[in-house]
Each structure stands twice: as C-alpha cells, then as structure tokens.
C-alpha positions as MATLAB code, in Angstrom:
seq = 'XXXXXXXXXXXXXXXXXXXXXXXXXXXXXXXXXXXXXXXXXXXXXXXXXXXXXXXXXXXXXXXXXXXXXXXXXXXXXXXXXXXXXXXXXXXXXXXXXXXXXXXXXXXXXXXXXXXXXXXXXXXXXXXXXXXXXXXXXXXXXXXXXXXXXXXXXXXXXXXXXXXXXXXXXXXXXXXXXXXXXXXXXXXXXXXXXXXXXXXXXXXXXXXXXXXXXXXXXXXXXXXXXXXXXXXXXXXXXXXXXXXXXXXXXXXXXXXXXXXXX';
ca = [
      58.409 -159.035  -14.259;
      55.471 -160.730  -15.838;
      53.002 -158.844  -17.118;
      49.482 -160.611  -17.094;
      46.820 -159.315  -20.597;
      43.571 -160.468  -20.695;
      42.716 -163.507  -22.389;
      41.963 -162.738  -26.174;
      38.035 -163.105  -26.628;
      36.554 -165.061  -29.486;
      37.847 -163.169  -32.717;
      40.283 -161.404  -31.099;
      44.284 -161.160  -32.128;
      47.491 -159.145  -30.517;
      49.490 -157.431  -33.472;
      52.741 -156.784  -33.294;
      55.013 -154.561  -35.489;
      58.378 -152.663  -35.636;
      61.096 -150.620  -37.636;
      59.263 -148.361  -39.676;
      61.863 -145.555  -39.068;
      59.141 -142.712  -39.957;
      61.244 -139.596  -41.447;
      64.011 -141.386  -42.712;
      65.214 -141.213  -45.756;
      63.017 -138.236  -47.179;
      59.650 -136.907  -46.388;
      57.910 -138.046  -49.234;
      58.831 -141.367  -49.107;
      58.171 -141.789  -45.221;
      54.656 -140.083  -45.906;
      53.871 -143.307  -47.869;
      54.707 -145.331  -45.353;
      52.965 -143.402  -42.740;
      49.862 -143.831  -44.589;
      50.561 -147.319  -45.783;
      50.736 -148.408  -41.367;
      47.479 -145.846  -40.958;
      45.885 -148.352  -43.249;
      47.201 -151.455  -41.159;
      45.466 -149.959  -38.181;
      42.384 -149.222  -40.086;
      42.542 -152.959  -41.097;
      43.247 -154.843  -38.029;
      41.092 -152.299  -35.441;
      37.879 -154.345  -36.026;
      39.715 -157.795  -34.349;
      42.511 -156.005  -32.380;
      42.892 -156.638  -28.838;
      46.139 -155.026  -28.432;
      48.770 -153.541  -30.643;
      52.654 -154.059  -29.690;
      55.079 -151.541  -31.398;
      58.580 -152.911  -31.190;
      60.897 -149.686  -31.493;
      62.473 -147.580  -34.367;
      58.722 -146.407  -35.192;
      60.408 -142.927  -35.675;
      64.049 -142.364  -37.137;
      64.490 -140.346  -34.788;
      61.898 -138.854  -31.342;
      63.157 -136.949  -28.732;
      60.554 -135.268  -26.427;
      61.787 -131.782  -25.574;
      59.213 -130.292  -22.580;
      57.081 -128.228  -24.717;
      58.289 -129.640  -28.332;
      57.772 -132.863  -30.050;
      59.341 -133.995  -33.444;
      57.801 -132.032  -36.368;
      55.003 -134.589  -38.332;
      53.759 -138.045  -38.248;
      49.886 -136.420  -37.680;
      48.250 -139.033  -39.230;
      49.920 -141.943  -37.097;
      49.080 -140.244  -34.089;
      45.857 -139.325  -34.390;
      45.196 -143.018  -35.481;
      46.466 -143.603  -32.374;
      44.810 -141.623  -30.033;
      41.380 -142.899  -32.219;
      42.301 -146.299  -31.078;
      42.952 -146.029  -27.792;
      40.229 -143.628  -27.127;
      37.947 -146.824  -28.301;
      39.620 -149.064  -25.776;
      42.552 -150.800  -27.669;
      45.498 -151.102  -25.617;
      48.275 -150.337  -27.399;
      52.268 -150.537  -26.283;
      55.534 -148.902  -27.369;
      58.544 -150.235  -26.744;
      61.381 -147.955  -27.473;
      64.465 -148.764  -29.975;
      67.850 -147.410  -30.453;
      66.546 -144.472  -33.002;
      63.702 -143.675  -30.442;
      64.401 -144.112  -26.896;
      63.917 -140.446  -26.181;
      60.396 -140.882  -25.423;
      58.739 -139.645  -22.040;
      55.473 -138.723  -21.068;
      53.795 -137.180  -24.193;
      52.346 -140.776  -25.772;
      51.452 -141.495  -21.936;
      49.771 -138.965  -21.396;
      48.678 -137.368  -24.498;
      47.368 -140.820  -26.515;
      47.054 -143.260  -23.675;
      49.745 -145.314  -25.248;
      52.083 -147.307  -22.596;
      55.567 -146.682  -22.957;
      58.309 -149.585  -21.955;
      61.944 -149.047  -22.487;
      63.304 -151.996  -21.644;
      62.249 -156.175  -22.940;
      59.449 -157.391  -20.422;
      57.493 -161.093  -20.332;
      53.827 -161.159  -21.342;
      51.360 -163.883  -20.570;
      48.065 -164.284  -22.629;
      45.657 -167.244  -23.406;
      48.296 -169.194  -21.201;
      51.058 -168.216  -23.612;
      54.433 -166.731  -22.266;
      55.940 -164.081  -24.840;
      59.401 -162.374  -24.181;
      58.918 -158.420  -26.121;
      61.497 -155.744  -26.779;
      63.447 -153.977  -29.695;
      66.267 -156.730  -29.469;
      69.089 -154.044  -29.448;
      72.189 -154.461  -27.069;
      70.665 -157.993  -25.507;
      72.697 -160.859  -25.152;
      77.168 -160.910  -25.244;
      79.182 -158.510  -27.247;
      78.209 -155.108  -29.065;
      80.194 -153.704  -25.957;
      80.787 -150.131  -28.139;
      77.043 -149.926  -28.704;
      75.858 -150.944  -24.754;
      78.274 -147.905  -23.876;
      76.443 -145.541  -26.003;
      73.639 -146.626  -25.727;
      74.236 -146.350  -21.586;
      75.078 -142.316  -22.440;
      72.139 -141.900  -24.646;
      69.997 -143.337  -21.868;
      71.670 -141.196  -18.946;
      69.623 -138.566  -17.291;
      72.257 -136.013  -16.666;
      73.478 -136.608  -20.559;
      69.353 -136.356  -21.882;
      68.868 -133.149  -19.998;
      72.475 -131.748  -21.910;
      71.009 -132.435  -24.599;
      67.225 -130.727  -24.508;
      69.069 -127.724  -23.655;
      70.318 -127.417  -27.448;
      67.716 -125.084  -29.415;
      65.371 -127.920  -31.347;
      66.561 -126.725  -34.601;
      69.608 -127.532  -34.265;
      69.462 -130.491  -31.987;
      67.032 -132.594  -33.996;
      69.313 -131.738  -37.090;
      72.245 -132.933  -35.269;
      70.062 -136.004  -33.970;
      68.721 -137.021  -37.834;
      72.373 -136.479  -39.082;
      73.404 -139.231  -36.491;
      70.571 -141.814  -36.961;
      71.240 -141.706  -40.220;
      75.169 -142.431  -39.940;
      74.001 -145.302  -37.422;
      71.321 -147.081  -40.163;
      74.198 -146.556  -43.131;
      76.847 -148.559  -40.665;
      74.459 -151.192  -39.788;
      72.907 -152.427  -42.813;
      70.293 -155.099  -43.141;
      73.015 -157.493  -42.361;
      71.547 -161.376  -43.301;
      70.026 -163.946  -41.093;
      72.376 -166.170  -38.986;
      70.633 -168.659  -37.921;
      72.087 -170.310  -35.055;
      75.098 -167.586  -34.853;
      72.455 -164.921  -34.608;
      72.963 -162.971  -31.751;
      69.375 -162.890  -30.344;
      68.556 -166.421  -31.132;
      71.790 -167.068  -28.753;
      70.274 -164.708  -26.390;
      66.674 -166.775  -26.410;
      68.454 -169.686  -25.908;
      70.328 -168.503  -22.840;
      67.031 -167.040  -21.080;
      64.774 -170.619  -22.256;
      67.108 -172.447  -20.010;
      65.912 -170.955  -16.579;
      63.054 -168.769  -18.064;
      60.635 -170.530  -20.679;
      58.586 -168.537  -23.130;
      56.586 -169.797  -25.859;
      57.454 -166.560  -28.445;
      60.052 -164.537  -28.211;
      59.545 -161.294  -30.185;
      62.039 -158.668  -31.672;
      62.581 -155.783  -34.250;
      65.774 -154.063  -35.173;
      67.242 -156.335  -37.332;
      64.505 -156.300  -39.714;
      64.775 -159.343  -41.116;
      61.251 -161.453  -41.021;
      62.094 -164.594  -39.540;
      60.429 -167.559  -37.596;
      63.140 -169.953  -36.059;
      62.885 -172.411  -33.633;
      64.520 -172.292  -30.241;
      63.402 -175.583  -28.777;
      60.368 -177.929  -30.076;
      58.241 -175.336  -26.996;
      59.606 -172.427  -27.797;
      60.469 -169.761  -30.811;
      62.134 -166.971  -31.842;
      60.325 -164.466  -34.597;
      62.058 -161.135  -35.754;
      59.100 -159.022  -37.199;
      60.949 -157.865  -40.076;
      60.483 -153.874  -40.805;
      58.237 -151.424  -42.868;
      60.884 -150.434  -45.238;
      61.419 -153.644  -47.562;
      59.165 -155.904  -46.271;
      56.380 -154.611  -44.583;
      55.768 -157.335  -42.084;
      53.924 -157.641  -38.844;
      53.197 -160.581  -36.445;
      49.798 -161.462  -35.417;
      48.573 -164.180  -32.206;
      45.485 -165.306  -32.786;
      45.237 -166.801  -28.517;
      46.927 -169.807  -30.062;
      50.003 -169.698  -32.496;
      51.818 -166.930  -33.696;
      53.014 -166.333  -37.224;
      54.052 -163.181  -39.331;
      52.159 -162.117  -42.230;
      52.718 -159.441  -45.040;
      50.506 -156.354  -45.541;
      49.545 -155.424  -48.722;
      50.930 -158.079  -50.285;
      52.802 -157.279  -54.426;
      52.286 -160.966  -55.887;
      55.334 -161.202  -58.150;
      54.706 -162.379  -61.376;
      56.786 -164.777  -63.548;
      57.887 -163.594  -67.368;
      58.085 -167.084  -68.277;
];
C-alpha cells in the first residue's frame, strides 16, 4: 500500500536512521550513544519534516501491559518533544525490537509499522523497512522470526515475570548480534540489492531504504532507481537525509582523521 506524505516545504528534509541497538553492549557506553542521537534530533528539528527510524533502535523492547524496558529517558522524551511540536515521526520495527505495541502510539504519538511499506513524497517513490528476512533464503531466520511474531507465542512470553524475561531476552539478542557480525558489502550478491531488483521490475521506486546490515552504502539498482543501507550508530554513525529531491547519507559528528605523514 502506498502511503502518500506531504510534499516537503521550502527548507524542509525527511531523515532517516537505524541500528542504534540502545542497551547493548553496556550501559555506559549505550548512554553515549543515546545522547549522541538526542543531539541529532536537536540538530535536524529546526528543518525536519519527518523522521523515519528503521528498526534495532533498542537491543532489545518488549512492551509488557503495564511495563516497558528499563531506560532510554532521554530518547523518549526527545521524542514526545518532537512530536508534540508537529513532526511526524515513524518506527519501523527490526529483528531486536519487534515487540512493540501501543505504548509509542499512544504514549509519544509516534507511528508504529512492522512490516516494509512504499512512501511517495515530492513525486518520489521510496520502498522503507528494517531489511531483515526480505527477499530468498534465511529460511531458519523467517521461521523464527514467524514464532517471535506469533500472538499466541508473544502472550507466552509476557507471562514470564519481567526480570527474568528481559534477562532471558538481552541474553538472546546478544547471541543473535555475536552470530551475525557486520558481515561486508556484496554488491550485486547482496541479498537486499537482489531483493530491490526483483520488486523494480513490476514495482518502481526511486530509493529504496534499509537498516540491519549496517553497512552505509549507496548502490545503484537501475540508472531510476537506488538502493541505500543507512549504516548504524555503533561504528559509523550514519543517517540518510531527502532534501524533496535526491537522497544521500551523511555522517553526524563527523572525527576528521588526520594523516602522521
């Protein structure tokens, strides 16, 4: 289904950003990176006209009915400050957080999509999601990811004291980023770029726009059309950013590196 935004106004850019896996792999280092993406949105709320998160934002988030994940105050009061001024902002869940329900809904205003969806703005088509389990193969991971995602299993599992079940929860998304890596770029073996070019045959979009394997890349899917992988706020500290005309991705807070020759 295609959903229509309105057209950027003069000034006005969508950001985009993904994988910042908030908790993981101590508290003291994701504090930094909390407050390093609180400063983002400080940054980019003046031109903002919409904010897409891409999925892994948290570790791990599972919203028992009268618990939340312990933490992460200062991302979600940014939050709630910027949609309380009007800013639209969109989550789309990942593998580490697909356990979310109705508290961002209904508590910050912030819309919640758990599966890719199509986008259209200033006559531009983009195709959004987390980029896990799309496209052939990864048949172990669909299954799992097809319990995880299984009412009957969900409601198991929020029946488990939070104590222990978000220890048991960490202790597996943990185990899951270990196994995975930050496996390189593939370029035309990638998985999702095969995936893009499969859906640009009967389905054009000018962007197509993922997380998870948090690798920053731009590729090109046809001279129309491109892939761009946002990269992730761990190594790289990437985000994309339309301006109602092209798309690129940028670095925040750039380190120049500096030559000892």
């Amino acid at each position: 289904m295609l959903q229509s935004l309105e057209n950027l106004g003069p000034g006005k850019k969508l950001y985009f950003a993904s994988d910042m896996h908030l908790g993981a792999p101590n508290q003291r280092e994701s504090l930094d990176r909390e407050k390093k993406l609180v400063r983002w949105l400080d940054k980019i709320q003046m031109d903002a006209g919409g904010i897409f998160f891409l999925g892994d934002i948290f570790d791990f988030w599972f919203e028992y009915k009268h618990v939340i994940p312990k933490g992460y105050i200062r991302l979600l009061g940014k939050l709630a400050e910027l949609t309380d001024k009007g800013i639209p902002i969109f989550f789309f869940t990942g593998n580490h957080d697909m356990w979310m329900f109705d508290f961002f809904p209904e508590e910050i205003n912030v819309q919640i999509h758990k599966d890719p969806a199509s986008f259209v703005s200033n006559e531009k088509r983009f195709f959004i999601g987390h980029g896990d389990g799309l496209g052939k193969g990864d048949r172990t991971y669909k299954i799992l990811k097809g319990i995880f995602r299984n009412r009957a299993c969900q409601w198991a599992f929020a029946r488990i004291h939070p104590n222990l079940g978000i220890s048991i929860a960490q202790m597996w998304s943990r185990k899951s980023r270990q196994a995975n890596g930050d496996e390189r770029f593939l370029g035309e073996k990638e998985w999702l770029v095969t995936f893009c070019k499969e859906l640009e045959k009967d389905n054009h979009h000018d962007y197509y726009v993922f997380g998870h394997r948090h690798h920053p890349v731009s590729y090109e899917i046809n001279p129309t059309s491109s892939y761009f992988n946002l990269g992730d706020w761990i190594s790289h500290f990437t985000y994309g950013v339309f301006d109602g005309e092209t798309f690129q991705i940028l670095e925040f807070e750039k380190v120049e590196k500096h030559s000892d020759a």
